[in-house]
C-alpha positions in Angstrom: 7.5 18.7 55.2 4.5 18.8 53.1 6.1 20.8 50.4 8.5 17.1 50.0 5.9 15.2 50.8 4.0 16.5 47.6 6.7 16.7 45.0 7.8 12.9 46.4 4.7 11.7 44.9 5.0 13.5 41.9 8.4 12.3 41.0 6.9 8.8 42.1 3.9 9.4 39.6 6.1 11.0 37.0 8.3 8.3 36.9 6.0 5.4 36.0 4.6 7.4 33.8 7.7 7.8 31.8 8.3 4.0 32.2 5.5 2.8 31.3 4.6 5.0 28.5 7.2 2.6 26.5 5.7 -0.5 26.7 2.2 1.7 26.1 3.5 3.2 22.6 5.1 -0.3 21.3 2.9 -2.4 19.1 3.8 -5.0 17.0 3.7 -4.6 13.2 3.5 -6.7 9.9 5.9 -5.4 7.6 6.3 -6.0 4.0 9.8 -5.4 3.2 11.4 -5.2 -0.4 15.5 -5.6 0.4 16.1 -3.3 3.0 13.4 -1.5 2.8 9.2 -0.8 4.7 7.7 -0.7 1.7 4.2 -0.9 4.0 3.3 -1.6 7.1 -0.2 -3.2 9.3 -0.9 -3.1 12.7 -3.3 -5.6 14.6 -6.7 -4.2 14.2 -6.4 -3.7 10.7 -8.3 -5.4 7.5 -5.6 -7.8 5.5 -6.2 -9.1 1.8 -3.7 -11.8 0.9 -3.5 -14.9 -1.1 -2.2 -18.0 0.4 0.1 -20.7 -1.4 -1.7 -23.1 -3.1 -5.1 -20.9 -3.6 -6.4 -18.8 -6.2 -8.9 -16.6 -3.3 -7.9 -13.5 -1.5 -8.6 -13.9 2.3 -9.7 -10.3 3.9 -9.7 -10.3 7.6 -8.9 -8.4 10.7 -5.1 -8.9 11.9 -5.7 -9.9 15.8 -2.3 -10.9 16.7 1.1 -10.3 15.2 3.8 -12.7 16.6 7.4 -13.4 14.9 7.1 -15.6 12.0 3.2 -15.8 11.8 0.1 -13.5 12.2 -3.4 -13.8 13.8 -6.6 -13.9 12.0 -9.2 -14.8 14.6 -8.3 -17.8 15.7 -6.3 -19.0 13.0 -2.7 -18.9 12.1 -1.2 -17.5 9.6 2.9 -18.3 8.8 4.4 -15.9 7.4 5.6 -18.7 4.9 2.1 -19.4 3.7 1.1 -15.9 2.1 2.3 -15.2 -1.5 0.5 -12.2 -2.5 -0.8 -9.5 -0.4 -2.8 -6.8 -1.6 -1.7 -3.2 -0.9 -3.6 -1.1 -3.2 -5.7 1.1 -0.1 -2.4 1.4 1.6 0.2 4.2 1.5 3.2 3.1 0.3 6.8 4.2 -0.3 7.2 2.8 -3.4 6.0 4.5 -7.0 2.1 3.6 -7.3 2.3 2.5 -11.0 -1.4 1.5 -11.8 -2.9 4.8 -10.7 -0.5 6.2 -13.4 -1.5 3.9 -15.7 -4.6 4.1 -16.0 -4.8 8.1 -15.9 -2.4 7.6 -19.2 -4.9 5.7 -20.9 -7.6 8.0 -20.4 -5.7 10.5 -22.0 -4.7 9.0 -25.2 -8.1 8.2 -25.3 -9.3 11.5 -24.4 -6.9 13.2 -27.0 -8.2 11.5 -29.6 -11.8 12.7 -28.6 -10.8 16.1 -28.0 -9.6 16.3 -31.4 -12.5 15.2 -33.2 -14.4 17.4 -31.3 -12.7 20.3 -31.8 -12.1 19.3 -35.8 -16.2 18.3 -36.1 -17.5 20.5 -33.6 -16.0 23.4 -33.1 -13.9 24.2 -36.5 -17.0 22.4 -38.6 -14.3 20.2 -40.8 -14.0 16.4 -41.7 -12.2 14.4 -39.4 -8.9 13.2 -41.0 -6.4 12.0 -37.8 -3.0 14.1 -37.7 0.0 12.0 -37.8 1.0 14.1 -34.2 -2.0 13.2 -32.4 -2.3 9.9 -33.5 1.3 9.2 -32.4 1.2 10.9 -29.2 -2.6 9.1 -28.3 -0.7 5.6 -29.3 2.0 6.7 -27.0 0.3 7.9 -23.9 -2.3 4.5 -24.1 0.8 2.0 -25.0 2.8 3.7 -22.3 0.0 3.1 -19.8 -1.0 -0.1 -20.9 2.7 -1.2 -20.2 2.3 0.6 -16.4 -0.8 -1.4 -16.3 0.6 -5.1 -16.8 4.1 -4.3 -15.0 0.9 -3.2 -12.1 2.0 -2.9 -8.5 -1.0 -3.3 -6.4 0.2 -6.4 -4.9 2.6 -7.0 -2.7 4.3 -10.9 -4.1 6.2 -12.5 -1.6 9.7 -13.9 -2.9 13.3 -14.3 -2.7 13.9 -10.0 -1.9 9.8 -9.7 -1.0 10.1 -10.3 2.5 7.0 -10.5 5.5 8.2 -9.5 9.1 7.3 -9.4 12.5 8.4 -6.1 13.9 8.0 -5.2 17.7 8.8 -1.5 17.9 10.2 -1.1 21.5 
């Protein structure tokens, strides 16, 4: 009898554990969606930088509250409605990070140039005339990435396929 007795309780115990470890592990999210697709995601508790219609500033506060169709900042609300750009450049996202890129390409075609006359001046002890290869190549790699650097993608703008959502992962 006290064999049952014990494993009674545990199937009692094991039970609400496995019910109530659902509700436990859902949290709602703020998703930034691009067509179909997460491109990020926040959770309440984490820092926010967006730009609301109508304003040139960036707000940065804590998300307390994430609620369908608007968000919790403190004690004010924020519709999802009212938010046009929302910056995304400390957080992982799926998409292709193309300022990183472009700024590295830059700093190359800069940096070829450099090396060369370094290694013409310096190194081979020779005038510096520019070579019709390395000047094409360091226009390249700096037009390329100043291109990547105007088509940036650090912020997340909120259109007609740029969506916010309320998600509540249950």
């Amino acid at each position: 009898m006290d064999y049952i007795y014990k494993v009674r309780h545990f199937i009692i115990v094991g039970l609400i554990f496995i019910l109530g470890s659902n509700s436990l592990c859902a949290q709602p999210q703020l998703a930034l969606l691009k067509k179909d697709g997460i491109i990020t995601r926040f959770e309440e508790g984490e820092y926010i930088r967006f730009q609301r219609k109508g304003s040139d500033d960036f707000i940065r506060a804590i998300i307390t509250g994430i609620h369908p169709g608007y968000f919790m900042l403190g004690e004010d609300t924020i519709y999802h409605y009212e938010v046009t750009k929302v910056d995304i450049r400390s957080k992982t996202t799926t998409s292709f990070k193309v300022a990183s890129i472009g700024k590295a390409l830059i700093l190359a075609g800069v940096s070829l140039i450099f090396i060369d006359v370094f290694n013409t001046v310096v190194i081979q002890d020779r005038s510096y005339k520019v070579e019709k290869g390395v000047g094409s190549a360091s226009l390249a790699l700096v037009g390329v990435g100043g291109l990547m650097q105007i088509v940036n993608n650090n912020y997340f703008r909120v259109g007609r396929k740029r969506k916010l959502a309320s998600l509540n992962l249950r």
